[in-house]
N, C-alpha and C positions, 0 to 999 in steps of 0.2 A: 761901295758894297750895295746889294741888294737886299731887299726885302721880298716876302711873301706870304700872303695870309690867307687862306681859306676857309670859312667860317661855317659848321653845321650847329644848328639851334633844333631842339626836337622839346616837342610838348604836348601835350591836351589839345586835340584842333580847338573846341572850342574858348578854351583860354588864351590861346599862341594865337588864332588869326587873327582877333581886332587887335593883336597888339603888333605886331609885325613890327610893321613901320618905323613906331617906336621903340620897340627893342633895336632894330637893327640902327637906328642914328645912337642910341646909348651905349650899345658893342663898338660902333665904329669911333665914338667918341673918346672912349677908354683906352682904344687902338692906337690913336693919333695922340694920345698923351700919356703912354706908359710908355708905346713902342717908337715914338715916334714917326706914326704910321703916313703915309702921306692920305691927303684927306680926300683926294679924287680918288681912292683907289680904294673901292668896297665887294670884298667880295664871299655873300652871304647864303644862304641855302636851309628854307624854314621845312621842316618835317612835322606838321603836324599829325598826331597818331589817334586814334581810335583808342577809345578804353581798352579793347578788346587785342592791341597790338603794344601798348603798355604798360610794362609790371611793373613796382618799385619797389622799397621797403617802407614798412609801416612808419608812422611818422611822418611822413610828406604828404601834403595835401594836390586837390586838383591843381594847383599851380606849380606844382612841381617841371620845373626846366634843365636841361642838360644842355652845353653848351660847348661845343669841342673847337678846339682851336688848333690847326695844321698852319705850322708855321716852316722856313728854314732856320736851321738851327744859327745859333752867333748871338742870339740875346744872353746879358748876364740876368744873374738868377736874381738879383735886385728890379731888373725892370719886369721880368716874369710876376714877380712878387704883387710891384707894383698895380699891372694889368689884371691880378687876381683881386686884389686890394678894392680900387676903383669898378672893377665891375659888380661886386656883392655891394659896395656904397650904392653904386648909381641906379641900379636894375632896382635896390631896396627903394630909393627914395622916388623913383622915379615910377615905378611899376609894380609898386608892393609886393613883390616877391621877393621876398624873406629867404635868408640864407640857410635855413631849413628845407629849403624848396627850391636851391640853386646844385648846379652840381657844374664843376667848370675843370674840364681839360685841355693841359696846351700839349700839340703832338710837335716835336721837333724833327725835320727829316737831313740829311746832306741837298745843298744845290742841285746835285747830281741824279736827285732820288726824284725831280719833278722833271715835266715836260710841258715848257710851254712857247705857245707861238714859233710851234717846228723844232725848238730844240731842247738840248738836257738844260735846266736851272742854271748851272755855273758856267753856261756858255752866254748867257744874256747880260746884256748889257743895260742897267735899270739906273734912274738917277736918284735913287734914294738907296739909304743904306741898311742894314743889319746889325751892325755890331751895337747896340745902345745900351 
């Protein structure tokens, strides 16, 4: 089976760009060990926003991050779980943003629903799997 993951991270430019880097080895770390993710294959997309393009709800601070995760569907809802689990652990410990100030969705699509390298998702042939 195949895998796929496309990763959007939106924040505070100025809180999200020095950390970049490091957020995104911490996402791709929690990837490769909830989802089994294979560990060459990163693929991330940082939005940092202006105050002014920004709202949120009272309660969250300027660290406040949102993190959307576009996946193929076939994970069970245990490693879902899991990949929810380990990223508020690791983003807290690693980058002090507190799970007040995380916000994390997984989007699941059909194979069918993506397009890559010329063709639909369920026509490639990948060597890593999906079902975990």
């Amino acid at each position: 089976m195949m895998t796929l993951g496309q990763i959007k991270i939106y924040g505070f430019k100025e809180k999200l760009n020095p950390i970049k880097k490091t957020l995104s080895n911490v996402i791709h770390s929690c990837m490769v060990d909830a989802l089994e993710y294979p560990t060459n294959k990163k693929f991330h997309r940082f939005f940092p926003m202006d105050e002014s393009d920004f709202y949120f709800a009272d309660g969250r601070t300027e660290a406040y991050t949102i993190i959307e995760i576009s996946i193929f569907e076939g994970r069970t809802v245990e490693a879902k779980k899991l990949l929810i689990k380990l990223l508020f652990e690791r983003i807290s410990s690693e980058l002090e943003i507190f799970p007040q100030d995380l916000e994390i969705t997984i989007f699941e699509t059909p194979k069918h629903n993506w397009g890559i390298r010329g063709l639909p998702g369920d026509e490639l042939v990948l060597n890593y799997k999906v079902n975990v």
